[in-house]
Structures are given as structure tokens and as C-alpha cells.
N, C-alpha and C positions, 0 to 999 in steps of 0.2 A: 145598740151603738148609734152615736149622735151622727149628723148630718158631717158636725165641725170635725167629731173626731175621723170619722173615716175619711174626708179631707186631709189630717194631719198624717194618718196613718202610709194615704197617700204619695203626700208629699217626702215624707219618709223615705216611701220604697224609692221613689221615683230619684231622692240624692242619694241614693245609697248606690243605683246602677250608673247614676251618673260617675259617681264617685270610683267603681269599678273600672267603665270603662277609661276612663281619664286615669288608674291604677294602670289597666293593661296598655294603653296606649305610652304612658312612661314609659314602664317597663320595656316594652319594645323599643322605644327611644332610646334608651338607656344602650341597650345592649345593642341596639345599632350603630350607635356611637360607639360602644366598645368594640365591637367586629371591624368598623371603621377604621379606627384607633388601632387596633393591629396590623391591618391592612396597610396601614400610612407608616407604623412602623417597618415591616416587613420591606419598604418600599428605600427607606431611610438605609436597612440593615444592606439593599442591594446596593447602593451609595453609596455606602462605605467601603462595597466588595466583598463586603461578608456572602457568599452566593452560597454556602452551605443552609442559610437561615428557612424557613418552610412558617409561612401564612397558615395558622390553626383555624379552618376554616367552620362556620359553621353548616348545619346539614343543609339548608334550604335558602332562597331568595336571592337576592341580587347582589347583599353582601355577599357570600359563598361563589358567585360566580368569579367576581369581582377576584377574592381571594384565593381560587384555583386559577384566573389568568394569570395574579402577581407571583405563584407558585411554579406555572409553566414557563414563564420568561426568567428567572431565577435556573430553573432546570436547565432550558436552553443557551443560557450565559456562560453556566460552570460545565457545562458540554464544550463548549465553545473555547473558553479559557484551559480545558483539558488540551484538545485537539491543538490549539495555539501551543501550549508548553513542549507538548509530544516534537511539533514541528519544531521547535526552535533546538529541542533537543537531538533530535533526528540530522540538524541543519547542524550543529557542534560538531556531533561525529560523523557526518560526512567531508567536514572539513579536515577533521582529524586524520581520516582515513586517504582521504584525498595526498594531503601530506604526505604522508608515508609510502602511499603508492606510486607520489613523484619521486621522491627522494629514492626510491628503492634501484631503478632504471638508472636515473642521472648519475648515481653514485660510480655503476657500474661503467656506464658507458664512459665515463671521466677516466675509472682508474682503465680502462683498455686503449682509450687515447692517448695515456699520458706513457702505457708501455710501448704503444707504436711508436711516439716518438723517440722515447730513449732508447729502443731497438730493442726490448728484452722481450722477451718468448721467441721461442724455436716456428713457432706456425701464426703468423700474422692475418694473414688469410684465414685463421679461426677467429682470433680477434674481429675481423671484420664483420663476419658474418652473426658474431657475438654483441655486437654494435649493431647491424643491423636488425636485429631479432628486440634488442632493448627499445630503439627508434621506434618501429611497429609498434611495440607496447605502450610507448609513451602517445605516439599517435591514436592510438583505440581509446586511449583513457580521456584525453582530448576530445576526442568523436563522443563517448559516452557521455563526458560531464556537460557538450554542448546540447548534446541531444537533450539530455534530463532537464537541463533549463529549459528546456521550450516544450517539454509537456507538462512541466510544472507549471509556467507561465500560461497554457493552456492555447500557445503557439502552435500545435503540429494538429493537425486533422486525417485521419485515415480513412481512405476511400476503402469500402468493405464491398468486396464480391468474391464468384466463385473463382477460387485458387487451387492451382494443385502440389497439394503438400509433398509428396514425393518429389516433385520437377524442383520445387524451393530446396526441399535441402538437400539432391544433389547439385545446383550450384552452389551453395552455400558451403558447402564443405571442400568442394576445387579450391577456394578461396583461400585453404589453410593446407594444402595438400605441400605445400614447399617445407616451412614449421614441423608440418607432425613428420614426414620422410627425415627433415634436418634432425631430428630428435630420434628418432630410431624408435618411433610410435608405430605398434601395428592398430590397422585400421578396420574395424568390422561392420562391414555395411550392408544394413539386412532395409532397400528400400524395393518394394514390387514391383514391377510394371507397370500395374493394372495403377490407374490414377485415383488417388485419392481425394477429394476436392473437399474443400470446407469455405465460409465464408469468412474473409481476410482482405487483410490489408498486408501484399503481394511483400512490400519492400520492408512492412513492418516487422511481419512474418520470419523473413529472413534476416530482419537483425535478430530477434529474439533466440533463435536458431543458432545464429554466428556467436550469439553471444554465452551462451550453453556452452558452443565448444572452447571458445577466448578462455573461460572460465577455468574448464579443467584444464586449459594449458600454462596458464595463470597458475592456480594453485593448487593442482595435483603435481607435487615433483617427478613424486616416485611411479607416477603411472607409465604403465608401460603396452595398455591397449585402451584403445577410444572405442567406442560405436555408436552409431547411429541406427535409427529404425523408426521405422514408418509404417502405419498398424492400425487396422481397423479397431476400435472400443466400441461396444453396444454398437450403439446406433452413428456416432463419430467416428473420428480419428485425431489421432494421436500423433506425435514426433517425440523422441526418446535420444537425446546424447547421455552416454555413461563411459563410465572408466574407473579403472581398478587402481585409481590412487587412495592417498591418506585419507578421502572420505571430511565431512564435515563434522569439526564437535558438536558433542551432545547437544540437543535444542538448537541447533542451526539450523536444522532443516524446516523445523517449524517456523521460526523465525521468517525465513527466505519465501514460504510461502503464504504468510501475510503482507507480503511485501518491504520485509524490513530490511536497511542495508546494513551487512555484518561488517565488524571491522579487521585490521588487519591481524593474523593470525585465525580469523575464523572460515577462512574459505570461501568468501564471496565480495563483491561489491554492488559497483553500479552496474554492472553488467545484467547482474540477476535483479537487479530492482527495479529495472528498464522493464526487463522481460515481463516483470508480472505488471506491470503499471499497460505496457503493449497488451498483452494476451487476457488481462479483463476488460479493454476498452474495447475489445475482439469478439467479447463474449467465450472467449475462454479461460479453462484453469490451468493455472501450473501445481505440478505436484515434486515434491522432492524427496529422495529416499536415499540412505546412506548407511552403509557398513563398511566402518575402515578397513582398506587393505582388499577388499573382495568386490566391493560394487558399487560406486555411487552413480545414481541418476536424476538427471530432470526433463520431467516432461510436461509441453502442454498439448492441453486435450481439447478438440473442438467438437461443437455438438453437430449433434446430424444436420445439415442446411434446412432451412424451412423451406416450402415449398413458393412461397412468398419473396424467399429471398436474394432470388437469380438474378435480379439488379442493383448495379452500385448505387450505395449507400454512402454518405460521406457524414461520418463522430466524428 
């Protein structure tokens, strides 16, 4: 072989790798552009609010990364837009409910005022106290919807120390002792002595508590015993109102203990939506348990104090 040709033969190889790599260097061009090009679509698709749409990502480099962050923010948006719908749906039927649990009182109290004055019924002085009893009720639902706005609004802060659960809900229950006597409710109160203490917020504590019993007096008609109990769990303690009314429909009780507010007919409100929105800010649960006609209860449970956490604390 000549001097010339192995020069040519050379030169040969030497465009042919050139030639390669300026093939693979396209190539990758190409389809970088195209990963690109997805990605800018994908970006377009969230623009338009299509937020279901998913960046098909390649396995490796900087496009890929690129295309799992336009993926996460897509994720995060239609999370976002979920939670938004939930609230604004959440926000209808509390109005709805709202409504109804105005109207229910007013109605009442209207048509007792309107007997007093035309003088009809034999016992006025029931009327009254039948008026009275509506008033409170409208008064609580009042107290409730204000309160719920200002933990919604992220207005209310609870100072968290050691509390004693027994001492709360015997005042909390004085509180209702005029109602449940007026009612010819027997009362079953299983609270120790011996103090129980958890860490709480004192005044929140005893709404949640007050609000358990509001409840069954609210919407158990037929009940005709309440109780209360205060009880060591594991290593917590617990508070327990129940009563042998109608009991909540089916799935209400799960409902009530994600915190959802039920509407009217199903046995709960803002009372119990308070309570679990109060008692997770508390670090505790609430649990709810119901068999019509025989038992329904709700209780939240607090965990054992840590040893850390003998001073107030203010969520």
C-alpha cells in the first residue's frame, strides 16, 4: 500500500468518525429539542389548567429533571385546586346548614311568642322557659360560627399546658345542669378524683367538651341518659360524653371524625367540627362511635404528657 493511499484511506476513517460523531451529536440535539418541546408543552397544558396532563419524561440529564419539576408543580396545583373545591364545597353546606339551624329556633320561638301574646296555652310559664331554652340555642350557634371563623382565619392561638381533665369537665357539665334537669335527663357521671392531666389548652378543652354535650342535647331527642367519663387509655387520657339517643346515620361517624361538618338531619354540626379542628391543634384525637337507640359516644383522647412538656406552649 502507497504512501497516497494510506493517506486517503486515512482520511476516510478520520470523516467517517467525524461524520458519526456530528450523527450523535444531532441526535441528541434532536431529541433534546424534543424533551424540550414536551416540557414547554406540558407547561402550556398547565396554562390552560389542564393540571391532569403528566411531562413524559426522559430517564437521565437535565431535561428529565426539568420534566419531573414541571410534573411536581402540575401535582401540587391539582392538590391545590382539589382542596380549594373540597373548601368552597364544605363552605355551601355550612351555609346551608347554618340556615336551617337558624330557622329551626326562630321558628319556634316566633310561634311561642305569638301564643303568649294571644293568650293561648294553659301554661305560659312553659312557654317561657321553651323560649328560653331556643335563645341559648341560638346563642351557642352564634358562639360557634364566631369561633369557627377565627380558627379558620387562623385568629385564635392556644396556650398548651398541664390541664386537669377531670376538674374541666366537672365545670363544664354545671354549665348544662339547668337544660338536662329541665329535660328530665338522667345524668351519669363516672369522673375520679384522682387528677388526670394532659397537655391542653384549659378554655379550649372545655369548649370541646361543652360541645359533645350541646350536641346530644341538640340532636338526640329521644335520649333520655347522658354521661360523662374521664379515664385513663394506655398511657393518656381520655373524656367520653354519650347518650342513648337516635345515634348518628350510617357513615356519620366517620365523617365527624375527619373533621367533616354534617348537615342537618345527620346529627352533628359546628359543634363537633370545632371539637376535632380544637383537639388536633391539641395533639389529640377524637373518636366517634354510634349504635342507634343504645349508645352513641364521642371522645377525645390525649396522649401521655411528655416529659418536656410542663410549660406553656402557645399553637
Amino acid at each position: 500500500m502507497t504512501v497516497a493511499t494510506g493517506l486517503i484511506i486515512g482520511f476516510v476513517l478520520a470523516l467517517a468518525i467525524v461524520v458519526a460523531v456530528a450523527a450523535v451529536y444531532l441526535v441528541e440535539r434532536l431529541h433534546r429539542q424534543s424533551a424540550l418541546r414536551r416540557v414547554a408543552d406540558g407547561l402550556a397544558e398547565l396554562a390552560r389548567g389542564n393540571l391532569v396532563h403528566r411531562v413524559v419524561a426522559p430517564e437521565s440529564g437535565e431535561t428529565a429533571e426539568l420534566a419531573t419539576a414541571v410534573n411536581r408543580l402540575a401535582e401540587a396545583m391539582q392538590a391545590a385546586r382539589s382542596d380549594t373545591l373540597r373548601r368552597e364545597e364544605a363552605h355551601s353546606q355550612l351555609i346551608s346548614n347554618l340556615s336551617h339551624d337558624l330557622r329551626t329556633p326562630i321558628t319556634s320561638i316566633a310561634g311561642y311568642v305569638d301564643a303568649l301574646q294571644r293568650g293561648i296555652g294553659e301554661d305560659p310559664t312553659r312557654h317561657l322557659d321553651i323560649i328560653a331554652m331556643k335563645t341559648a340555642e341560638l346563642a351557642r350557634l352564634a358562639d360557634d360560627l364566631f369561633y369557627l371563623t377565627r380558627l379558620d382565619a387562623g385568629d385564635l392561638s392556644l396556650t398548651l399546658a398541664p390541664v386537669d381533665v377531670s376538674e374541666v369537665a366537672r365545670w363544664c357539665l354545671l354549665g348544662f345542669e339547668h337544660e338536662l334537669r329541665s329535660r328530665g335527663i338522667d345524668v351519669v357521671v363516672e369522673i375520679p378524683d384522682a387528677t388526670c392531666v394532659v397537655i391542653a389548652d384549659e378554655a379550649a378543652l372545655g369548649r370541646v367538651v361543652g360541645n359533645f354535650v350541646a350536641n346530644s342535647l341538640k340532636h338526640a331527642r329521644s335520649m333520655r341518659t347522658l354521661g360523662v367519663r374521664v379515664a385513663s387509655e394506655g398511657d393518656g387520657c381520655a373524656v367520653t360524653v354519650w347518650d342513648d339517643g337516635e345515634g348518628f346515620p350510617k357513615g356519620v361517624a366517620e365523617l365527624l371524625e375527619r373533621g367533616t361538618s354534617v348537615g342537618p338531619g345527620g346529627g352533628a354540626g359546628l359543634g363537633l367540627s370545632i371539637a376535632h379542628e380544637l383537639s388536633a391543634r391539641m395533639g389529640a384525637t377524637l373518636r366517634v362511635r354510634s349504635v342507634a337507640g343504645e349508645r352513641t359516644s364521642v371522645t377525645v383522647l390525649f396522649p401521655a404528657p411528655a416529659s418536656s412538656q410542663r410549660s406553656a406552649e402557645t399553637v
